[in-house]
C-alpha positions in Angstrom: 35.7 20.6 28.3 36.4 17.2 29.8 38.8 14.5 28.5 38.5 10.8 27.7 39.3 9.2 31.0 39.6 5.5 32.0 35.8 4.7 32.7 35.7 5.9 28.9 38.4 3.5 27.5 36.9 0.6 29.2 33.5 1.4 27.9 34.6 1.6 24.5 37.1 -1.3 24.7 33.5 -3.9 26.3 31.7 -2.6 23.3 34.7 -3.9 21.2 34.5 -7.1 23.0 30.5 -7.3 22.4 31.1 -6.5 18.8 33.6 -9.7 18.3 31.6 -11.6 20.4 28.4 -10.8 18.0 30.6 -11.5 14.8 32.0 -15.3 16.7 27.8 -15.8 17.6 26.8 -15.7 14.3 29.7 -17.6 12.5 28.2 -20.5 13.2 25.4 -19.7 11.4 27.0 -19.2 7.9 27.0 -22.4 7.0 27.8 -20.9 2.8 27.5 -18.0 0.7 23.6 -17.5 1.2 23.7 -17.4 4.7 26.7 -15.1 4.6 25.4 -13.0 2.0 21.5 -12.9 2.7 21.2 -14.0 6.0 19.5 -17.4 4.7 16.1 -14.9 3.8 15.6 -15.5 7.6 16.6 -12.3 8.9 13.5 -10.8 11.1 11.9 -7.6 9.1 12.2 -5.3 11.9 15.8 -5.9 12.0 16.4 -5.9 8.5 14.5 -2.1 8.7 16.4 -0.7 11.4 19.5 -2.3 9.9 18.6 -0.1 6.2 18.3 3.0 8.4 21.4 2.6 10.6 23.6 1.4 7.4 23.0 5.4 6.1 24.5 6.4 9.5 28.6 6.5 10.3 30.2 9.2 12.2 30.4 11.1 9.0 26.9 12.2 10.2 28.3 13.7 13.2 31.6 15.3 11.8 30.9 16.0 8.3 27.6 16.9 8.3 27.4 18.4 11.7 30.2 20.9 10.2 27.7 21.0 7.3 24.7 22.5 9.7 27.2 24.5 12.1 27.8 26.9 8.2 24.3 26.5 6.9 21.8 27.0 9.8 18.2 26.1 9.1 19.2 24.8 5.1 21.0 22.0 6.5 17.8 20.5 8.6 15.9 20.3 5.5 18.5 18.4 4.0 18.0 16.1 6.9 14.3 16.2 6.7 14.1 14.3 3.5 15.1 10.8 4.9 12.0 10.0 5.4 10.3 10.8 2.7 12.9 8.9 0.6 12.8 5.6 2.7 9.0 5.3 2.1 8.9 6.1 -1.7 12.0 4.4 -2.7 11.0 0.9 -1.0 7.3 1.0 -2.1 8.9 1.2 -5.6 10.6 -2.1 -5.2 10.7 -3.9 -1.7 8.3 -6.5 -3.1 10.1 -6.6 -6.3 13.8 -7.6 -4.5 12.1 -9.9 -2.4 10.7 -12.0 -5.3 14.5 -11.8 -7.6 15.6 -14.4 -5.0 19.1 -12.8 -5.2 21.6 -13.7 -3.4 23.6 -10.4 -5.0 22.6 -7.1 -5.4 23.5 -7.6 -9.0 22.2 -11.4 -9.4 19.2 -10.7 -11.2 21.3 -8.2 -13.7 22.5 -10.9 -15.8 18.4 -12.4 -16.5 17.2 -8.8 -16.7 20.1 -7.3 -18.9 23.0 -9.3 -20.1 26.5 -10.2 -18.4 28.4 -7.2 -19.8 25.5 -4.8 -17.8 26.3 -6.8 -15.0 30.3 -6.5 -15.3 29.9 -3.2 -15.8 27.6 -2.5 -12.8 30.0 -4.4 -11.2 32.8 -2.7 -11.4 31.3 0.8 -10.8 29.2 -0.1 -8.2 32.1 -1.7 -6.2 34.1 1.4 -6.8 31.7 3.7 -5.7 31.0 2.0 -2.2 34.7 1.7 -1.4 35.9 5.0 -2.3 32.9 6.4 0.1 33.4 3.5 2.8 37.2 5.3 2.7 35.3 8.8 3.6 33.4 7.3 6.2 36.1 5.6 8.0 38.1 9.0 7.9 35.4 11.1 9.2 35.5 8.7 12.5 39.1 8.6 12.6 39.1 12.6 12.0 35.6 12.4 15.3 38.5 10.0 17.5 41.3 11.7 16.8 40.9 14.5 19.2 39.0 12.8 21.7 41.1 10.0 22.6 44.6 11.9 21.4 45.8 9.2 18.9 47.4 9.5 15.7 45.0 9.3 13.0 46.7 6.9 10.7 47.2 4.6 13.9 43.5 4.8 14.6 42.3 4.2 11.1 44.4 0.6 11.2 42.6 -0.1 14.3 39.0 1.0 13.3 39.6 -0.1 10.0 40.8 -3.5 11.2 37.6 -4.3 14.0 35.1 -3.6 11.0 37.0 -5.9 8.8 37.1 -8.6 11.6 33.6 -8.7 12.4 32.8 -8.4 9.2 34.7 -11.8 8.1 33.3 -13.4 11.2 29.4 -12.7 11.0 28.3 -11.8 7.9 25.2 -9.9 6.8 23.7 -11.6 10.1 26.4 -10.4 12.5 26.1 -7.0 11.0 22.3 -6.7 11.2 22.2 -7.4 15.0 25.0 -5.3 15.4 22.6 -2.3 14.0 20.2 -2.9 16.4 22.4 -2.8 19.5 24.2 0.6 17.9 20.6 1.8 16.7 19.8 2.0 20.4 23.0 3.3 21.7 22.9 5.7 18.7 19.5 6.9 19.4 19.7 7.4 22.9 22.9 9.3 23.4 21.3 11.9 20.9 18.1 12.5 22.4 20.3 13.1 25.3 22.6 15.6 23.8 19.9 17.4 22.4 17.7 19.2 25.3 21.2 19.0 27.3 22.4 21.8 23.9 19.3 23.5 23.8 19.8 24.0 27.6 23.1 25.7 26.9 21.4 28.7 25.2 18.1 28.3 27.4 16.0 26.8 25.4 14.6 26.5 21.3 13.3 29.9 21.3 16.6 31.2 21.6 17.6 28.8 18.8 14.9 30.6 16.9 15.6 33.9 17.9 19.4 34.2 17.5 20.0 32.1 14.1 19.7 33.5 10.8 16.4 33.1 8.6 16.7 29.9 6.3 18.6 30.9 3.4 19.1 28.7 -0.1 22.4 30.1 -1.1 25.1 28.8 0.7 29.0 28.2 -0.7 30.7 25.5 1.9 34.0 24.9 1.1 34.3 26.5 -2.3 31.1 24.3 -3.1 27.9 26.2 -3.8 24.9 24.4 -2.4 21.1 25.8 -2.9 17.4 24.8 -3.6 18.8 22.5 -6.5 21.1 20.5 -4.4 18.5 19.6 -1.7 16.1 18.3 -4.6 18.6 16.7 -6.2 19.4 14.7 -3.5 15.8 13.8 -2.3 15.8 12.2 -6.0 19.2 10.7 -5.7 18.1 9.3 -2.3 14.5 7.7 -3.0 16.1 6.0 -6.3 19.1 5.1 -4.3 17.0 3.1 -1.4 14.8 1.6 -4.1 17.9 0.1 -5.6 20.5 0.2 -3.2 18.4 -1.4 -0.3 18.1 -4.1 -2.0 19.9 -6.5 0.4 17.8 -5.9 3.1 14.7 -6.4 1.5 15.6 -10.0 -0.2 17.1 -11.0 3.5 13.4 -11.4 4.7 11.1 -13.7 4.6 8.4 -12.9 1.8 7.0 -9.6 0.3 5.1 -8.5 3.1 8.3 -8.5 5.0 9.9 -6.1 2.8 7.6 -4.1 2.7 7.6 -3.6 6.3 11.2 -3.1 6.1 10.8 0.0 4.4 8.3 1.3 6.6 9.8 1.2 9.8 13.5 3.0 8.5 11.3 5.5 7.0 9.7 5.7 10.7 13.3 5.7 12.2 14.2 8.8 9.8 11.5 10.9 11.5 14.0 11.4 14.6 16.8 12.4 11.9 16.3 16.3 11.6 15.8 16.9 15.7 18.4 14.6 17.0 21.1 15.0 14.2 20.0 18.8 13.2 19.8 20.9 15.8 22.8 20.5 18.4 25.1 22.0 15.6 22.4 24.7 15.5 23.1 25.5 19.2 27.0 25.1 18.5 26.3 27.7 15.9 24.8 30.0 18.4 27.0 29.0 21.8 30.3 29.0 19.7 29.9 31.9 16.9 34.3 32.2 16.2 35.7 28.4 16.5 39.1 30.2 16.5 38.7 32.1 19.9 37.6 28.2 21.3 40.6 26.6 23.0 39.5 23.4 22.2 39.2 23.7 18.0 42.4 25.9 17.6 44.0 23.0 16.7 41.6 22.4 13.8 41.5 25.4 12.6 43.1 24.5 8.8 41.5 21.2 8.7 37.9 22.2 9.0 37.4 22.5 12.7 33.5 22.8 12.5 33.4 18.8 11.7 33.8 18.8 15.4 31.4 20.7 17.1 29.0 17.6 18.0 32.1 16.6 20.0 32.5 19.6 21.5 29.4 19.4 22.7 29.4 16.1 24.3 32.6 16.6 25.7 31.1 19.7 27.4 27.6 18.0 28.4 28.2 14.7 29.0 29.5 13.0 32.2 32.2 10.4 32.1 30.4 7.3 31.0 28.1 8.7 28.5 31.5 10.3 26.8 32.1 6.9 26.7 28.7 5.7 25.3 29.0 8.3 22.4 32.6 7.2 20.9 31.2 3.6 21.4 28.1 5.0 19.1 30.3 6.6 17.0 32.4 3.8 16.4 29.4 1.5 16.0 27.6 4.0 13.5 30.5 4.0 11.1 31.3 0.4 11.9 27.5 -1.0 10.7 28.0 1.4 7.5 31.3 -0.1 6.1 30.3 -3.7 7.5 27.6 -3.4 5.0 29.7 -1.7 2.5 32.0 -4.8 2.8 29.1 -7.4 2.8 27.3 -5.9 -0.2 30.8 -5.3 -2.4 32.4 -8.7 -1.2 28.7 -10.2 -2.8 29.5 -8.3 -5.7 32.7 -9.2 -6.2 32.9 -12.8 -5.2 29.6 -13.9 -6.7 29.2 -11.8 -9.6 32.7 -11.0 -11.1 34.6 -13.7 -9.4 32.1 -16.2 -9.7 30.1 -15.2 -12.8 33.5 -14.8 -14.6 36.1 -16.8 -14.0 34.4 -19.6 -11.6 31.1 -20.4 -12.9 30.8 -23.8 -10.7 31.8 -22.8 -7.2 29.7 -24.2 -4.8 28.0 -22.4 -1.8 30.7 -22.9 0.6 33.7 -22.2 -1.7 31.7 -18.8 -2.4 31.4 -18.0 1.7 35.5 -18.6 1.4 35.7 -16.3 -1.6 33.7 -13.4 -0.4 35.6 -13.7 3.3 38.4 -12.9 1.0 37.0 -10.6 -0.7 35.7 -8.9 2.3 39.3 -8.6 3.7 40.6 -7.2 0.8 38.4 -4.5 0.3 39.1 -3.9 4.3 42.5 -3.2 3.4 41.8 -0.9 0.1 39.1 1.1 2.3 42.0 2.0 5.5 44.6 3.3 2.6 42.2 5.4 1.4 41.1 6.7 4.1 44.5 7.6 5.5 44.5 10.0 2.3 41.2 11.2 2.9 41.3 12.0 6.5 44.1 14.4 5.2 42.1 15.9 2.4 41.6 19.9 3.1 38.8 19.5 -0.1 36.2 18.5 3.4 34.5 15.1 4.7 30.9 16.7 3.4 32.0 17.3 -0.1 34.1 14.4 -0.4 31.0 12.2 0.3 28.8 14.6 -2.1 31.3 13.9 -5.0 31.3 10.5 -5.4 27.7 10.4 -4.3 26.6 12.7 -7.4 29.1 11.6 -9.7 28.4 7.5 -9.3 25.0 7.1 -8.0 22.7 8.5 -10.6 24.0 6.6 -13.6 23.6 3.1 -11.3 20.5 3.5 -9.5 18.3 4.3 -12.3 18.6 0.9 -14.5 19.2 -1.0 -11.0 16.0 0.4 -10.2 13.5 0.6 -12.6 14.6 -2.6 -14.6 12.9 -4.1 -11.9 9.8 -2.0 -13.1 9.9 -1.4 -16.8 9.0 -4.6 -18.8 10.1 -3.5 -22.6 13.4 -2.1 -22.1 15.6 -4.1 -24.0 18.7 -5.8 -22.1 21.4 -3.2 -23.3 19.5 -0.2 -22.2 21.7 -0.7 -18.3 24.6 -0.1 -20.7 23.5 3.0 -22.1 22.1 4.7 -19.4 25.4 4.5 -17.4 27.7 5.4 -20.1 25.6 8.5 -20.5 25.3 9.2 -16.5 29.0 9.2 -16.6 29.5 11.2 -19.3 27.3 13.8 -18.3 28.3 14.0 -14.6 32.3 14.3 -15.4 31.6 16.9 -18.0 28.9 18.9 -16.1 31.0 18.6 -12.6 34.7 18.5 -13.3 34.4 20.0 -16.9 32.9 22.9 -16.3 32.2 23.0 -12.7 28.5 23.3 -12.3 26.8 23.2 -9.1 25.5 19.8 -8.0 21.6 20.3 -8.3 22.0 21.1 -12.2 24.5 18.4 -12.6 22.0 15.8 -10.9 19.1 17.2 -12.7 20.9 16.7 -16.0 22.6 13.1 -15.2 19.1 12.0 -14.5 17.3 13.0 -17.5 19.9 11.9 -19.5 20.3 8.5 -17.7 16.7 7.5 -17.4 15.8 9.3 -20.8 18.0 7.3 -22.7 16.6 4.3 -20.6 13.0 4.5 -20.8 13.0 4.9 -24.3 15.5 2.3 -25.4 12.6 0.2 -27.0 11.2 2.9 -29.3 14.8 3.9 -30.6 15.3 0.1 -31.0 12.4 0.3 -33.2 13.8 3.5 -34.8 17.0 1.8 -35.7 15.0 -1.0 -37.4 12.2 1.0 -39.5 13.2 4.7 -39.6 17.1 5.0 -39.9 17.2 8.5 -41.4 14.7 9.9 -38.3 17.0 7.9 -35.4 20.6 10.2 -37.3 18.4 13.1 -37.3 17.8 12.5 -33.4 21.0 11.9 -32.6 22.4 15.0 -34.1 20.0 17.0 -32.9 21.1 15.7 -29.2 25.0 16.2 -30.1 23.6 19.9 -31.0 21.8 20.4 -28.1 23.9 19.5 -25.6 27.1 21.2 -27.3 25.0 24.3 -26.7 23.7 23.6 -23.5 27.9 23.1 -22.3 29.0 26.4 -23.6 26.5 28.4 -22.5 26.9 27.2 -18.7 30.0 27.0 -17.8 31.0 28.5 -14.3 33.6 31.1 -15.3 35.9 31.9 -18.3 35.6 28.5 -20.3 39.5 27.3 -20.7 40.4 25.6 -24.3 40.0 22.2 -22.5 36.6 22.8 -21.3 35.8 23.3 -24.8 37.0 20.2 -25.8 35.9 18.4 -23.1 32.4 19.9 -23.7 32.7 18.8 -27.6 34.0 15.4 -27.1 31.3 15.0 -24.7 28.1 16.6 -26.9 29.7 14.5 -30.0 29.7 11.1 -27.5 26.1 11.5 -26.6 24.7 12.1 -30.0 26.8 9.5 -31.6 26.2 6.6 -29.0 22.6 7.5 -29.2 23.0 5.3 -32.8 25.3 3.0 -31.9 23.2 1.9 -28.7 20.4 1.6 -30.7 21.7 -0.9 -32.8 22.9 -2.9 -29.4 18.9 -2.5 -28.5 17.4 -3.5 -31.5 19.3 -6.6 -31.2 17.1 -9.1 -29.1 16.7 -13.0 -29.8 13.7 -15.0 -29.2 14.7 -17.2 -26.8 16.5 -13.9 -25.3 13.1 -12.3 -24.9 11.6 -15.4 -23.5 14.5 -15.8 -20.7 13.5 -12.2 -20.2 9.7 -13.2 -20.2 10.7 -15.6 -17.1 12.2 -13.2 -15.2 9.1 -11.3 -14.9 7.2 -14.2 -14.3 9.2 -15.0 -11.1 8.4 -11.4 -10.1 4.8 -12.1 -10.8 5.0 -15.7 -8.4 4.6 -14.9 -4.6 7.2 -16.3 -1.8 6.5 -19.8 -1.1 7.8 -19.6 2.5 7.8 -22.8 3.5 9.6 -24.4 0.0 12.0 -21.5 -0.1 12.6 -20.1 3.4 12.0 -23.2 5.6 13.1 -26.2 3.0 14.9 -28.5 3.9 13.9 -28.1 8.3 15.5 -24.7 8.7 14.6 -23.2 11.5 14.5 -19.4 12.6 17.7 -18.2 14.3 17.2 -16.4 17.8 18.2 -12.7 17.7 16.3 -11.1 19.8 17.1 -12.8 23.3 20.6 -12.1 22.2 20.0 -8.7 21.6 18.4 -7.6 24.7 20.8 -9.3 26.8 23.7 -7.2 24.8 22.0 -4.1 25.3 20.8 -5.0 29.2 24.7 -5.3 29.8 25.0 -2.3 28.7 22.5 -0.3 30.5 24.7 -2.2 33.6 28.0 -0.3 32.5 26.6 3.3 32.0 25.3 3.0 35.1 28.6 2.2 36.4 28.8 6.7 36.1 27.0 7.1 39.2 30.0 6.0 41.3 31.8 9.0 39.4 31.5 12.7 40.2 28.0 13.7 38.8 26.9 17.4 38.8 23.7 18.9 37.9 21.8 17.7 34.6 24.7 15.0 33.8 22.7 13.0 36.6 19.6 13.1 34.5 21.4 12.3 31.7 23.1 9.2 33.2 19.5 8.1 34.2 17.6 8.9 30.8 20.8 6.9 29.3 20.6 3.8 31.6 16.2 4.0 31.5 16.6 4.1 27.4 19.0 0.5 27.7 17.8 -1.3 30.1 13.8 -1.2 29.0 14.7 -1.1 25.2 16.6 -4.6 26.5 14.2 -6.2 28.9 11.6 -5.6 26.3 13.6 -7.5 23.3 14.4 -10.4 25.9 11.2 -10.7 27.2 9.2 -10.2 24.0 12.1 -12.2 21.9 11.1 -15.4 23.3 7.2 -14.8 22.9 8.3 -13.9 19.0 10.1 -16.5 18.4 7.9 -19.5 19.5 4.8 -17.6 17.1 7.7 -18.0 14.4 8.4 -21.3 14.9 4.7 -22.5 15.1 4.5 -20.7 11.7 7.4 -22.4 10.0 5.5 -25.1 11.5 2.0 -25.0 10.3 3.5 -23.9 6.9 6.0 -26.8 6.6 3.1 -29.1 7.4 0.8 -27.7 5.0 3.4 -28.5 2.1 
């Protein structure tokens, strides 16, 4: 296998240089905390939708996962497979819906919807969910660097962790967005490279076919047992999750229409996901069946050296150049995940705790200050932890699958579907998380179930507790005795339901655990009751309003154009980035090229310079259609 050479560094120290000078480009834009936070509602949809696919992309997806699909064969490409199908659903739920909250936070509209303490409490878990897996992403690309360029890993997490947090402070949700774009096409073409350059390895996908195992739905990775359950569970976590959790890139466009687009085209992006992401581990599975007889993963060996096969691979395919391409992808894929992580939590933080607490008057440009504070801080908390992470022997693929189980179910739903349910009352958020938790500590850590059952459970509990707040709210109002009766029947039920499924001989602090937990549920069943029966009338008509606004269309040009803003160019910029690009990589054909890297030099420069020629041709065309528009709209106003 080859090493990082010089042509490599200097690759991947230009893209660095792009990447500031893409973060110093759009500074000037943020004028104050909507700009910086939402992109002004200006950002172009087709951005915005390659931006929501790439932001699910970091070089966990090539270390992690890849190790993932090296153990489980064909189980692992179904996993992948169900991308798409959760883009699509998820943003048809609510696209339209985000668009019309005219947030500015994820976690704006929570306080007309809900109540402040729902939005505090979102908040806070929210906040901690995104940084303690922004801190497994950044290891899993200091763990992919590490034995490619030969540094030590806590010195490359300071240096990773540091560019993202730069460019992060510098451009904003706007900076990060056309940052996806130019890594969406580096990120895309390197692995359709890699690919038919694997399959080649083994001569071809019949062999693939041929020499792996039949799919299988029983697999234990790392002590953790994944089957049929898990991959469901996760399609549900997933849809929910983009229905919620994209919500920032649905409000940063223009109207409804745009949203919806937004949606569409990740959801077309995801279709690539299984082939290009799925099947080089495959071929690693079948070209290198005993990692330990490989010189180049001995080292690994106690630290999970499957994680690295994809770089195996493209250290054994790729010519200088492209070697370079791929860390520069790599860098970029985990770089446009925790930019966003550090947008979306520094909105959180700044404008809805910070803000919404303890600084209710701060005007637009103190809240730009605030979250570039904010942004740098959670920089800082996200390169500690993942110096303990990257050192973790628990895996990079479970580590994400824990806190994604754990955190995700209890937030999504009411973040979700209070968008969509009119008559829950405004504590329901409140209950439905408190129960989510309680379920998905007791269930996972309590008494270790697998993470399909856990998920199933979390979810019924969460959005079962949710969807029917308003009828126990009438219960605890006209039928007492029958609301008790309900809520000791859950306590029994789920006390049951604990000690008959535990994984193993049930210790004396399972039991408890598994008690405290059935005794919770039932018991807060009547105590949240009481917090939903309690609803003003002028709290029903603020919440009356709300849904009005989501009723009222976008009036572009009063709330996009207002004021003679104008459309901000992106796509000239864009092309011209990746052009110069497609100018370095071909800088590999004054190296030594042998055989297929030749092809593969050629494929890689084809992909840059026509994806950019077509953005700086077409951007201009695009641009001047926009601006008649903001035009003719402005005018008809």
């Amino acid at each position: 296998m080859k090493s990082v050479n010089t042509f490599d560094l200097v690759v991947v120290f230009t893209y660095f240089l792009i990447i500031m000078g893409i973060g110093l480009f759009f500074m000037r834009v943020n004028k104050g905390g909507k700009e910086f936070f939402t992109g002004g509602s200006m950002i172009p949809w087709w951005m915005s939708g390659i931006s929501l696919y790439m932001g699910n992309f970091s070089a966990w997806l090539f270390t992690g996962a890849a190790g993932f699909a090296y153990t489980t064969g064909w189980f692992a490409t179904l996993y992948f497979a169900g991308s798409p199908i959760a883009y699509l659903i998820g943003s048809s739920l609510t696209a339209a819906k985000w668009r019309r909250t005219r947030s500015i936070s994820p976690l704006e509209y929570t306080v007309t919807r809900f109540n402040i303490t729902t939005q505090q409490f979102l908040s806070w878990v929210i906040a901690t969910n995104f940084t303690l897996s922004a801190g497994v992403q950044l290891a899993s690309t200091c763990k992919l660097f590490a034995p490619i360029i030969g540094i030590d890993l806590t010195a490359i997490v300071l240096m990773i962790g540091f560019i993202v947090m730069l460019h992060n402070f510098l451009g904003g949700l706007w900076g990060d967005m056309a940052m996806d774009v130019v890594q969406g096409v580096i990120l895309v073409g390197i692995t359709f490279i890699v690919m038919p350059l694997s399959l080649n390895l083994i001569g071809g996908i019949g062999t693939l076919f041929d020499k792996l195992p039949p799919l299988s739905f029983d697999h234990t990775y790392n002590n953790v047992h994944y089957t049929e359950h898990w991959l469901l569970s996760i399609l549900i976590i997933t849809t929910i999750g983009f229905a919620s959790g994209g919500a920032q890139r649905f409000y940063s466009v223009k109207d409804e229409k745009s949203a919806k687009r937004v949606g569409k085209m990740a959801a077309a992006l995801a279709l690539c996901t299984p082939l290009v992401f799925g099947i080089p581990p495959l071929v690693a599975k079948i070209y290198w069946p005993d990692l330990s007889q490989v010189e180049f993963f001995k080292p690994y060996l106690a630290t999970n050296p499957q994680d690295l096969v994809m770089v195996g691979l493209v250290l054994k395919l790729l010519p200088h150049g492209l070697i370079g391409v791929f860390i520069a992808a790599m860098l970029a894929a985990t770089m446009t995940t925790l930019s966003t992580v550090y947008n979306m939590v520094s909105s959180i933080v700044s404008h809805d705790i910070y803000k919404g607490v303890f600084r209710p008057n701060l005007t637009d440009k103190q809240l730009l200050k605030a979250g570039r504070i904010t942004a740098m801080t959670i920089g800082m908390i996200v390169m500690t932890l993942a110096v303990f992470f990257v050192k973790s022997k628990f895996g990079i693929f479970n580590l994400m699958q824990a806190f994604f189980t754990l955190f995700n179910v209890p937030v999504i739903v009411p973040l979700a579907f209070g968008l969509i349910f009119r008559r829950v009352p405004k504590w329901s958020a409140v209950g439905a998380i408190t129960w989510g938790l309680i379920v998905g500590v007791t269930t996972r850590y309590g008494l270790g179930w697998d993470i399909g059952p856990q998920v199933y459970l979390a979810f019924a509990m969460t959005f079962g507790i949710f969807s029917t707040s308003h009828w126990t709210a009438k219960l605890y109002r006209e039928n007492k005795f029958a609301l008790t009766s309900i809520a000791a029947f859950i306590s029994i039920a789920m006390a049951a339901l604990f000690y008959l499924t535990p994984v193993g001989q049930i210790e004396d602090w399972q039991k408890m655990l598994a008690f405290v937990s059935a005794v919770a549920l039932g018991a807060s069943l009547y105590g949240f009751s009481k917090l939903f029966a309690i609803e003003k009338e002028e709290e029903r008509k603020v919440l009356d309003a709300f849904f009005k606004k989501l009723d009222t269309p976008i009036d572009v040009a009063k709330e996009v154009y207002a004021g003679g803003r104008k459309q901000v160019s992106t796509m000239p910029l864009v092309g011209r980035t990746v052009i110069f690009l497609g100018i370095l990589v071909s800088m590999s054909f004054f190296t030594k090229l042998e055989g297929l890297e030749i092809y593969a030099v050629v494929a890689m420069v084809a992909i840059l310079l026509g994806f950019g020629g077509t953005l700086w041709i077409m951007g201009k065309r695009t641009e001047w259609k926009e601006e008649q528009e903001r035009i003719r709209l402005t005018q008809a106003t």
